[in-house]
C-alpha positions in Angstrom: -14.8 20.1 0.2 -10.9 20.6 0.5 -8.2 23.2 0.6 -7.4 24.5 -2.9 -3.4 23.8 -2.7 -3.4 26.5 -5.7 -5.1 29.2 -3.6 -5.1 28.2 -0.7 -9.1 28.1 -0.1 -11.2 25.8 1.1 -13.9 24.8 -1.7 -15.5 22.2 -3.7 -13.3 19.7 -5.8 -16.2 18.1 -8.2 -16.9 14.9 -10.2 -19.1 14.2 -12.7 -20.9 11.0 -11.6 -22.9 8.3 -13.4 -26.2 7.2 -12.6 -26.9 3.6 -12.9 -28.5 0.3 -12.0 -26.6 -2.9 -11.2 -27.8 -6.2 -11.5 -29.9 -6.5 -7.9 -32.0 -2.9 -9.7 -29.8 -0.9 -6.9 -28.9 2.6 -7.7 -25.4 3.0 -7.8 -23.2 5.6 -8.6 -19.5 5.8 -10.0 -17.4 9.0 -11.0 -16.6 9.3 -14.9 -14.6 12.2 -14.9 -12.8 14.3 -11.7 -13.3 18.3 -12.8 -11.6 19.7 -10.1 -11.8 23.1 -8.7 -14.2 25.1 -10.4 -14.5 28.2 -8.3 -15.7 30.6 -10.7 -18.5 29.0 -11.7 -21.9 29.7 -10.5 -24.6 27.0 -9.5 -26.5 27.8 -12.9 -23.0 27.5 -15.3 -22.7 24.0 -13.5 -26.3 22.9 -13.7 -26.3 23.6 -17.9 -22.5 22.2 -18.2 -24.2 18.7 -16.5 -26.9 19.1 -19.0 -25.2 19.6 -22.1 -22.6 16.6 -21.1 -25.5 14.5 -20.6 -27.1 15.5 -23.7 -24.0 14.8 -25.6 -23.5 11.8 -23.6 -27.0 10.4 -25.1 -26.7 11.3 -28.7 -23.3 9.8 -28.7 -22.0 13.2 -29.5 -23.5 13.7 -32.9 -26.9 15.7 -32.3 -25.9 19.6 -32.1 -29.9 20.8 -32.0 -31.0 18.4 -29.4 -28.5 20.3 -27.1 -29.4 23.0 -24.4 -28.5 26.3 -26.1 -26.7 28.8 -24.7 -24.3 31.4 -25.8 -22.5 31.5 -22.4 -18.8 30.9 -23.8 -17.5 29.6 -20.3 -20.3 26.8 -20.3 -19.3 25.8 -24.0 -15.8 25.8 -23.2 -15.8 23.8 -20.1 -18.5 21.3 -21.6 -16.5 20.8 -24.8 -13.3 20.2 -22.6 -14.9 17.6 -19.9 -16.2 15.5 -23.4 -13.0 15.5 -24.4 -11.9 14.3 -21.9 -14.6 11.7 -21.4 -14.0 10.6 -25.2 -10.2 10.1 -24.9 -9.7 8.7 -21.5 -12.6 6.0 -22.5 -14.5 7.1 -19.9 -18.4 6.7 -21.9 -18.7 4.4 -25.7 -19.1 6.8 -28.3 -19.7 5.8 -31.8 -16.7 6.3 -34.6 -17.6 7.9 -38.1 -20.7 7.3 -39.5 -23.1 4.7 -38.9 -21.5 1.8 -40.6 -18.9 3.4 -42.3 -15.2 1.8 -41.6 -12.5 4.1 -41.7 -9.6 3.5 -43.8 -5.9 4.0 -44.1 -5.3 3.4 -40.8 -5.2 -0.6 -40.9 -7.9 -1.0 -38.3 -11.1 -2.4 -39.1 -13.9 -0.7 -36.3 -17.6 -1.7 -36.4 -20.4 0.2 -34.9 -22.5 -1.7 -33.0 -26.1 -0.3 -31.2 -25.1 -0.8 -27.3 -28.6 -0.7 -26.7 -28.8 -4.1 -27.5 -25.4 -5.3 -24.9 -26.5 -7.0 -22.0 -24.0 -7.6 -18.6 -24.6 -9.7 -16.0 -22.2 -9.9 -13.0 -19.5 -7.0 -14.0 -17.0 -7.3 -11.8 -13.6 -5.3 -11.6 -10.3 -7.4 -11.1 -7.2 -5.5 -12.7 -6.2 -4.4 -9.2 -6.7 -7.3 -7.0 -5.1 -9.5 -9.9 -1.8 -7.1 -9.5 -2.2 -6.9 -5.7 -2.3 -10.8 -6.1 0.4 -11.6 -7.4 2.2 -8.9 -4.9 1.2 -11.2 -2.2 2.7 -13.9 -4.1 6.3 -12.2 -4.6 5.9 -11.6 -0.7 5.3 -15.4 -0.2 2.4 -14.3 2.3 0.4 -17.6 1.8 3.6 -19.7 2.3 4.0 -18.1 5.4 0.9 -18.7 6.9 0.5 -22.4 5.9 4.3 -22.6 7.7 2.8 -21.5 10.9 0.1 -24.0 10.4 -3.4 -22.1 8.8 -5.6 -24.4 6.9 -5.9 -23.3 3.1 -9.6 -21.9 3.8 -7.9 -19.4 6.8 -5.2 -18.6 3.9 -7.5 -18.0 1.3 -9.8 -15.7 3.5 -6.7 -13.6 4.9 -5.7 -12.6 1.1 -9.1 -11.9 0.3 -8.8 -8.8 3.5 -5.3 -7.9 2.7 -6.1 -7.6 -0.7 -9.6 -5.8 -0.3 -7.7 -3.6 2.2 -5.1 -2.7 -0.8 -7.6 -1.8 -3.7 -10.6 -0.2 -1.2 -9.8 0.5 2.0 -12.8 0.4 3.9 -14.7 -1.3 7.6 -15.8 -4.6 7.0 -19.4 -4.4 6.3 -18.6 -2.0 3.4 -15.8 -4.5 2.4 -18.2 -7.1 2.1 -20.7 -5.3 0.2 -17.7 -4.5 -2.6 -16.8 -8.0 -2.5 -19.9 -8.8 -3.1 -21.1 -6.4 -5.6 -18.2 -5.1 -7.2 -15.2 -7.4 -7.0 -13.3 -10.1 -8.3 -11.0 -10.7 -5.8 -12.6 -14.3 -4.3 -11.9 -15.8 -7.9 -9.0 -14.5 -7.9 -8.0 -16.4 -4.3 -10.7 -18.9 -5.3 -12.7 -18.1 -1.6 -16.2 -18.4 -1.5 -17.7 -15.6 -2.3 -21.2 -16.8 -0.2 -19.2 -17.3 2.8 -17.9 -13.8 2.9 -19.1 -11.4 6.4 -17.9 -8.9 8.1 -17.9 -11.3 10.8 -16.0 -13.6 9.2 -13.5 -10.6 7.9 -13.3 -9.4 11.7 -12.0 -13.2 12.8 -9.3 -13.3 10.1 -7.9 -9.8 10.9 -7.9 -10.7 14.8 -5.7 -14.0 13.2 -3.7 -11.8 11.2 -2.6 -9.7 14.4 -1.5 -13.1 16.2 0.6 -13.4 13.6 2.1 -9.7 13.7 5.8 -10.1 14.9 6.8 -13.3 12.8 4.6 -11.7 9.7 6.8 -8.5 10.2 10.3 -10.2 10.2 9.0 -12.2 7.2 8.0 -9.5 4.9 11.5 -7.3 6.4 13.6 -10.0 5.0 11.6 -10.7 1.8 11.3 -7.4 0.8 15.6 -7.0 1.2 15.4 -10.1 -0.8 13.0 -9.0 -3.6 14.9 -5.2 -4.1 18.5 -6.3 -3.1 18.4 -4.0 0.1 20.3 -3.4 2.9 19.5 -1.8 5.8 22.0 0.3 6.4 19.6 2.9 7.5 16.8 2.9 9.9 14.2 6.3 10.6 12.1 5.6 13.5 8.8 7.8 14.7 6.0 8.0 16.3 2.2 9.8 15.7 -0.6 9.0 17.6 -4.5 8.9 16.7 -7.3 9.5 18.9 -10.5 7.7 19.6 -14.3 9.6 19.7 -15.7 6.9 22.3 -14.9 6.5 26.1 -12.7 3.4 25.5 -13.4 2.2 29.4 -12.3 -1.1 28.7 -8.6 0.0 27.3 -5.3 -1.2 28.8 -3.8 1.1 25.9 -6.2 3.6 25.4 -5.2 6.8 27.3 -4.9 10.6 27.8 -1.6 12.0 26.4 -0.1 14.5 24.4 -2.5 14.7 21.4 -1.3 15.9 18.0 -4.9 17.7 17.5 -4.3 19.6 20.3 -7.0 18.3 22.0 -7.3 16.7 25.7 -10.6 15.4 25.8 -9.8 12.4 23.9 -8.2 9.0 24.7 -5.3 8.0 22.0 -2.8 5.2 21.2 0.6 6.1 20.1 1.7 4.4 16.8 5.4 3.4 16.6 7.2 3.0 13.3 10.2 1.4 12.1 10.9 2.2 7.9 14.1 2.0 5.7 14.7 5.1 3.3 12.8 2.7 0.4 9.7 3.3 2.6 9.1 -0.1 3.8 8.2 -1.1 7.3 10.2 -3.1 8.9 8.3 -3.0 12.3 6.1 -1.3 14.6 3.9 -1.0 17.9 1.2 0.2 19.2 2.0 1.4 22.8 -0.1 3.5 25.5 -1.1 7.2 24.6 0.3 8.4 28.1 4.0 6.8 27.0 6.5 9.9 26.5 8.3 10.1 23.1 11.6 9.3 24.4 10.5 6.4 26.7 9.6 4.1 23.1 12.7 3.7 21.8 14.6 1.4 23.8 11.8 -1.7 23.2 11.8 -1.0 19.2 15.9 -0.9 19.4 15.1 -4.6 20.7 13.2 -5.8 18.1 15.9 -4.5 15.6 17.4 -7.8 14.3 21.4 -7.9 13.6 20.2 -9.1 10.0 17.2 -8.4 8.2 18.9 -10.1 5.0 21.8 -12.4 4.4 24.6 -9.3 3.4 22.8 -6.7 6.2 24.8 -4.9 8.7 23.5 -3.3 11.7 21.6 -0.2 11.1 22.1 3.4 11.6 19.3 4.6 13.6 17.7 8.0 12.4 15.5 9.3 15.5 14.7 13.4 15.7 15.2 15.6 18.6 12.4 14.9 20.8 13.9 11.3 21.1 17.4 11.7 21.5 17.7 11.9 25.4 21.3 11.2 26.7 19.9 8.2 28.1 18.8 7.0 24.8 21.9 7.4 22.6 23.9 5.7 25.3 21.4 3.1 25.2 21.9 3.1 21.7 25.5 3.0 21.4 25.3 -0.2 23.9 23.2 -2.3 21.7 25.9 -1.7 19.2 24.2 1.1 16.7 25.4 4.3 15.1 22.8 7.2 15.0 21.8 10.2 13.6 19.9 12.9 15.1 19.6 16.9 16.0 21.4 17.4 18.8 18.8 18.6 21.8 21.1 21.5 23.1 22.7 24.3 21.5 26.2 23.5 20.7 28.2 26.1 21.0 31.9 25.4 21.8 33.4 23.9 18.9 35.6 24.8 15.9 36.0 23.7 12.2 39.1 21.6 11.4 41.5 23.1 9.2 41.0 21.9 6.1 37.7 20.8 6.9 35.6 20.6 3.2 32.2 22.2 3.0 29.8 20.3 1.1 26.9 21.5 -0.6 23.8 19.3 -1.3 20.3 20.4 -1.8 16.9 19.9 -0.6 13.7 18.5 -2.3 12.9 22.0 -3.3 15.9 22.2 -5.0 17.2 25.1 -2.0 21.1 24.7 -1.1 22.3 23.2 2.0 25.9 23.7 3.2 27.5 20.8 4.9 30.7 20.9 7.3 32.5 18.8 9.9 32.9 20.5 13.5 34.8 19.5 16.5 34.1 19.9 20.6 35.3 18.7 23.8 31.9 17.8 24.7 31.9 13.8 23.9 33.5 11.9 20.8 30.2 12.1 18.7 30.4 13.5 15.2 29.1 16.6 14.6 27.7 18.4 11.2 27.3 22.1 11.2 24.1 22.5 9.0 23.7 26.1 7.1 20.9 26.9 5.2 20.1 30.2 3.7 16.2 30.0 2.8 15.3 28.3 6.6 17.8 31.7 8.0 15.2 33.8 6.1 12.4 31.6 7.2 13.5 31.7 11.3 14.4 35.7 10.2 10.6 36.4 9.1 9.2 34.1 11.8 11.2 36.3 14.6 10.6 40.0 12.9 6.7 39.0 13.1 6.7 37.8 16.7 8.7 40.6 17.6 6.3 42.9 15.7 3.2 41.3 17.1 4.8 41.5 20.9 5.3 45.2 20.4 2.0 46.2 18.6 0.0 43.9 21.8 2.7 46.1 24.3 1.5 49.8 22.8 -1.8 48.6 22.7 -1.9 47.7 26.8 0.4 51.0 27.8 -2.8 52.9 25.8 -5.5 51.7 27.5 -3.6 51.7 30.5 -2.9 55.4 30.1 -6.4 56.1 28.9 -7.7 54.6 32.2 -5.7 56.1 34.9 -7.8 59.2 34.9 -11.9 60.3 33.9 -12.6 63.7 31.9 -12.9 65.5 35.5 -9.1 64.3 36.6 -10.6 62.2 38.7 -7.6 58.9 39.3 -9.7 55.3 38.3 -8.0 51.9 38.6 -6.6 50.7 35.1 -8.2 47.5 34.5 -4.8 46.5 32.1 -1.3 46.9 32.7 2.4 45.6 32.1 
């Protein structure tokens, strides 16, 4: 179940999923084809549509009278498209032509062969832990642990998790299982695939953490290395996530401001560090009682002069909850530029003459007018920032408070007025008022 983002309701999204037995006689299941929302259809229409796929599925697509029959249009339709589909995104083996007949003129020389008589033992996927492989190899990850001194069994067990965690993110005992049932990734880092537990996968990641600041500062300067960047620009935020347990034992665990909305739960705050290319350069987890603007100052810290050998020092992007006065000084101090909403309305100030309004545009494509502005207030640089479809936004928003307010004010002065006296003229108490 999920919202619609065409409709905006919330409904089923549907697969078609295959049946099957794997090599321990498990029953296991794995999606052939994602249908998407189908709204109109009715429990019945979806029941025959499975039918007639399977059907099809069986007779490789050739037997018409075997088929459930049905002269429901929408159910042919949709089962013809979804076989398509199967057919040309190789999704099910389906035979070509005629039993034994090669086709010609096309310089390709296709055999039909019964698959009744294939046998598989051990299939395992590995197309993307071999490419998430030989990601961890550009990030010289492995070089960097032995350097800090990990024996080459530690090594190999840590790329086994960070790659797992890439291609299925899941907890460790279902990690396990999908190393052990469905993946390739210990050939790939030649660990033993026996010695694999969640136990084992718990250890490493507790490792991994130890490692957390130098690992960071690594990857921030290979990555520059790798895609020639320079950070120039730094955006720095922070969400939090809460947890469903008590969390007793907790030094970080606490109540705060929850972005739910709820205040029965403990949380963490997560603080993040990311150039504009969307890579992390650093982050923290920190107490779920810490104010926004009380973060910054230990992240500004770990903000290195030079991430890469041509890097400059960074201008810090922070939004308007963050940007105290005591925080852009701070800030300025340690040397950095920033860029941020400023946190009161600024309203004496002019435009220079001559000043040029630029026009750029959002992601929807909307226009946004650009122009330099002056004020006695300090020497920062100022942008006034126009744009026409967030004015008609902030207009709506405001006409339907105000309409709202209004229609809730005539609604108490009625039942006020309604209460004041009884059918004899008697005076009563209003129970509302204004």
């Amino acid at each position: 179940m999920r919202t619609n983002p065409a409709t905006g309701i919330y409904s089923g999204y549907y697969r078609l999923v295959e049946s099957y037995r794997n090599f321990d006689d498990r029953v296991c299941h794995r999606t052939i084809l994602n249908a998407g929302y189908l709204d109109g259809l009715t429990a019945g229409q979806l029941n025959l549509i499975q039918k007639i796929l399977t059907a099809k599925v069986n007779n490789h697509g050739q037997s018409l009278f075997e088929l459930p029959v049905t002269d429901d249009t929408t159910v042919i339709h949709y089962a013809d498209k979804f076989y398509s589909r199967m057919v040309a995104e190789n999704r099910i083996d389906v035979l070509v032509g005629k039993q034994g007949q090669k086709p010609s003129g096309n310089g390709k020389d296709i055999q039909a062969i019964d698959i009744n008589s294939i046998r598989n033992k051990d299939v395992r996927e590995i197309g993307a832990e071999w490419m998430s492989y030989q990601a961890t190899g550009q990030l010289q990850i492995a070089l960097f642990l032995e350097q800090q001194g990990w024996e080459q069994d530690d090594i190999k067990l840590a790329l086994t998790h960070i790659i797992s965690r890439a291609v299925y993110p899941a907890s460790e005992l279902e990690t396990t299982r999908w190393i052990k049932e469905n993946s390739s990734v210990c050939e790939v880092t030649s660990y033993d695939i026996e010695r694999v537990t969640k136990d084992r996968l718990y250890a490493i990641s507790k490792k991994l953490y130890s490692e957390k600041e130098a690992l960071e500062q690594h990857l921030s300067v290979r990555t520059n290395e790798l895609f020639d960047i320079e950070d120039k620009i730094m955006l720095y935020d922070l969400t939090n996530t809460y947890f469903e347990g008590r969390k007793q034992g907790s030094n970080l665990a606490k109540y705060g401001r929850n972005k739910e909305k709820r205040n029965d739960v403990k949380l963490v705050v997560l603080a993040l560090v990311v150039n504009p290319e969307g890579f992390i350069k650093y982050s923290s987890i920190l107490e779920g009682n810490m104010s926004d603007s009380k973060t910054l100052e230990g992240m500004i810290d770990k903000l290195r002069i030079k991430t890469s050998v041509s890097a400059k020092k960074a201008l810090v992007v922070i939004d308007a909850g963050i940007a105290t006065d005591d925080n852009l000084k701070m800030i300025k101090e340690k040397g950095y530029n920033y860029l941020c909403v400023t946190r009161s309305s600024l309203k004496d100030y002019h435009v220079q003459a001559g000043a040029t309004t630029v026009t750029v545009t959002d992601n929807k494509k909307q226009k946004i007018d650009l122009c330099h502005v002056t004020s006695g207030r300090n020497t920062d640089y100022y942008l006034k920032v126009e744009s026409h479809a967030k004015e008609l936004k902030e207009r709506s928003m405001n006409e339907q408070f105000r309409s709202r307010f209004e229609a809730e004010l005539q609604k108490i002065d009625r039942t006020g007025t309604g209460n004041k006296e009884n059918r004899n003229g008697h005076k009563m108490d209003s129970k509302r008022g204004c």
